[in-house]
N, C-alpha and C positions, 0 to 999 in steps of 0.2 A: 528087455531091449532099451540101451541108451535115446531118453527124450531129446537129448542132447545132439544136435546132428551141423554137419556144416552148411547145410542149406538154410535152416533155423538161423542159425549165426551174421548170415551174409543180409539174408532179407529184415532180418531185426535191426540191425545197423543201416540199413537204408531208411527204416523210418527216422530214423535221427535228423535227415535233408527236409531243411523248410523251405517253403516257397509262398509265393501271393497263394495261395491254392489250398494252403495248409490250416486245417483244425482240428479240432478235438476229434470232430466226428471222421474226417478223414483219417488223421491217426488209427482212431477206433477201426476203421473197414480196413485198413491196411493188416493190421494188427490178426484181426480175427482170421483173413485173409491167410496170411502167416502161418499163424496156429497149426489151419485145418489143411496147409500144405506141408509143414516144416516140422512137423510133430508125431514122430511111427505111430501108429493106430488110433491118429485123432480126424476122425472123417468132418468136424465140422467145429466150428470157438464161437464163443462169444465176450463181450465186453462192457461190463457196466460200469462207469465214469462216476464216480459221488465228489461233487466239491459245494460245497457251501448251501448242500442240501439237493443242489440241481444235479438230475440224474442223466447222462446222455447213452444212450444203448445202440449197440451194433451185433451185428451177428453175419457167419459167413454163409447161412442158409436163413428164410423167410420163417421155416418150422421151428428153428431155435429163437428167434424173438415171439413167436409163438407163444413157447414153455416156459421164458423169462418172462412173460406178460402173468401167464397163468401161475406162475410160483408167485410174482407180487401181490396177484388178487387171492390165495391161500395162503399166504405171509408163511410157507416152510417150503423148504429144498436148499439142496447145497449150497447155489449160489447163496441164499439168503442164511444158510448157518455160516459159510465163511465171512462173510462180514461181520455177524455178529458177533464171532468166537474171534476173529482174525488168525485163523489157521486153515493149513488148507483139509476141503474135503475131497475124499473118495469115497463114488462108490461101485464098485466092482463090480454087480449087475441090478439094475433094478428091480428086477424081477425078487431080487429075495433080499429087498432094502425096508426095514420093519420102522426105520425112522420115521420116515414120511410116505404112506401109503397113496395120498390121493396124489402127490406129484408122481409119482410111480407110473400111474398108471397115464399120468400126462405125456413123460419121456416116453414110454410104449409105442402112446399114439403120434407120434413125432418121430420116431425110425429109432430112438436112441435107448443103448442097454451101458452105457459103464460112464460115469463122468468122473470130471476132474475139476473140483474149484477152487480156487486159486488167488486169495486176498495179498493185492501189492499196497503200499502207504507211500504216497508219491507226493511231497510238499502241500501237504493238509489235504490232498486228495486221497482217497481211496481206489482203486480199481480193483474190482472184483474180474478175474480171467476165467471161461468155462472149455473145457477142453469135453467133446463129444466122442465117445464109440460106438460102430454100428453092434459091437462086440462085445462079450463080458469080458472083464478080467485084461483090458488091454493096458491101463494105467498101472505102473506097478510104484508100490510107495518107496523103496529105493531109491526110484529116479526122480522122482519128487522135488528135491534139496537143491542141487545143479540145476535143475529145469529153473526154478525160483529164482534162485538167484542172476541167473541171465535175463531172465524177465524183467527182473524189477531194476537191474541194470541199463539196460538196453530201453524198456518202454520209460523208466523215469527221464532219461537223457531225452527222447523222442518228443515227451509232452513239453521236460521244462523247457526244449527248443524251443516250441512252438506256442507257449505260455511267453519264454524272452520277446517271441517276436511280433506277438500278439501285443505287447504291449511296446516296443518302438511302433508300430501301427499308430496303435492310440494315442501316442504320443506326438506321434506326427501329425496325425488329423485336427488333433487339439492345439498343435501349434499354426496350421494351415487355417486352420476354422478363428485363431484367433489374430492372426495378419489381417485375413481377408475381413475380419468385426474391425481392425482397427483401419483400415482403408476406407471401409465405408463411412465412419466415423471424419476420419479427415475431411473426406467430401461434403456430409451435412456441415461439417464447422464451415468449410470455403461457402455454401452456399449461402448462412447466416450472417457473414463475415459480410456479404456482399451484398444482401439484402438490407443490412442493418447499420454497418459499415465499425463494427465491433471488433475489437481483437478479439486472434486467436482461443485465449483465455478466456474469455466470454462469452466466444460463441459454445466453448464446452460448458462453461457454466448454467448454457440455459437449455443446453442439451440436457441435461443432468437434471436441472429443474422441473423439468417438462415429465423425463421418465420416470420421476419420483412420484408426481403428482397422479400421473396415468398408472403407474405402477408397469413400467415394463421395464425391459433392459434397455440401455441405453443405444448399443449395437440395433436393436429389433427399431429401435424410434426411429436412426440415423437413414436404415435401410427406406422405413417407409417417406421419409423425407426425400431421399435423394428421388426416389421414385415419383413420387408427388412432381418434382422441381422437375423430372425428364420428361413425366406427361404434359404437364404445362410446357414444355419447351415445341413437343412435338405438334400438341394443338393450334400454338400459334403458327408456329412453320406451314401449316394445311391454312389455317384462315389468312396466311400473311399472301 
């Protein structure tokens, strides 16, 4: 039976939509979500995330991060040969899988007899994909190829989305975070200015003095000054 289905097609192209709401780990449940609806005889996926060593896991039932826990603390099973080998595995039933005996009996106790692993290479990421059956023999290696390539189509465009967006974020924050350092900044200079009766030029200069000496940033001094200068304002206002 074709892995390949329109329903597959329709929901994998919606992960592509980013929003405030969107990450890695949302991709991921969407994703597994997917799989275990969109996929003939895969009753259940999973998804493990490798970028820069950080590993983020999803699964569309509780039993399969279960067996992805238990295959990491036995370093063998599919997921962890397709990574290593980057091809994908099958195995047709557990029950008579001579590879790895002690994951064997892990899947058993987890509801699953046939998997499907499935290494994607997504802009220095990795994603390892696991397709579950309650079945032997439901994955057939034929369909393999086509399956694969829609995947790594579909979920690369989905992450590097929300990798673009993730980083205008950041980008933003850092520009927000760096307006709101340099406003406060102004403020300590006017209250120096005023204090001391110094130019503008000066009163950064001994801002700059000051944070060097103390050892902080100059933004962190300005804050605590302005602060300082609003309590004193408020105390006298109460004793005045």
């Amino acid at each position: 039976m074709d892995m390949v289905t329109p329903v597959l097609a329709r929901d994998l192209a919606a992960l592509g939509r980013v929003s405030e709401e969107t990450s890695s780990e949302s991709v991921l449940r969407g994703l597994t979500a997917t799989l275990a609806g969109g996929v003939p005889g895969c009753a259940g996926g999973s998804a493990e995330l490798w970028r820069q060593e950080r590993m983020v896991v999803s699964a569309s039932h509780s039993e399969l991060i279960v067996l992805l826990d238990s295959e990491g603390e036995i370093g063998e099973g599919p997921s962890s040969e397709a990574r290593a080998t980057g091809r994908h595995v099958i195995v047709q039933d557990v029950l008579h899988e001579p590879r790895w005996p002690a994951y064997a009996g892990m899947a058993v106790r987890c509801g699953v007899r046939s998997v499907l692993a499935m290494p994607i290479v997504i802009e220095h990421a990795v994603l390892v994909l696991g397709m579950y059956g309650v079945r032997p023999g439901v994955f057939a290696a034929r369909n393999v190829p086509p399956l694969a390539d829609m995947l790594a189509e579909q979920v690369g465009v989905a992450l590097a989305n929300m990798w673009d967006y993730d980083e205008v974020r950041t980008d933003a924050a850092q520009m927000q975070e760096a307006l709101a350092g340099r406003a406060i900044i102004d403020q300590a200079k006017g209250i120096i200015m005023k204090s001391s009766g110094c130019s503008a030029e000066a009163a950064f200069d001994e801002l700059r003095r000051i944070s060097q000496h103390h050892q902080v940033k100059v933004a962190d001094l300005a804050k605590l000054l302005v602060e300082e200068h609003q309590r004193n304002r408020e105390t006298k206002k109460r004793e005045g």
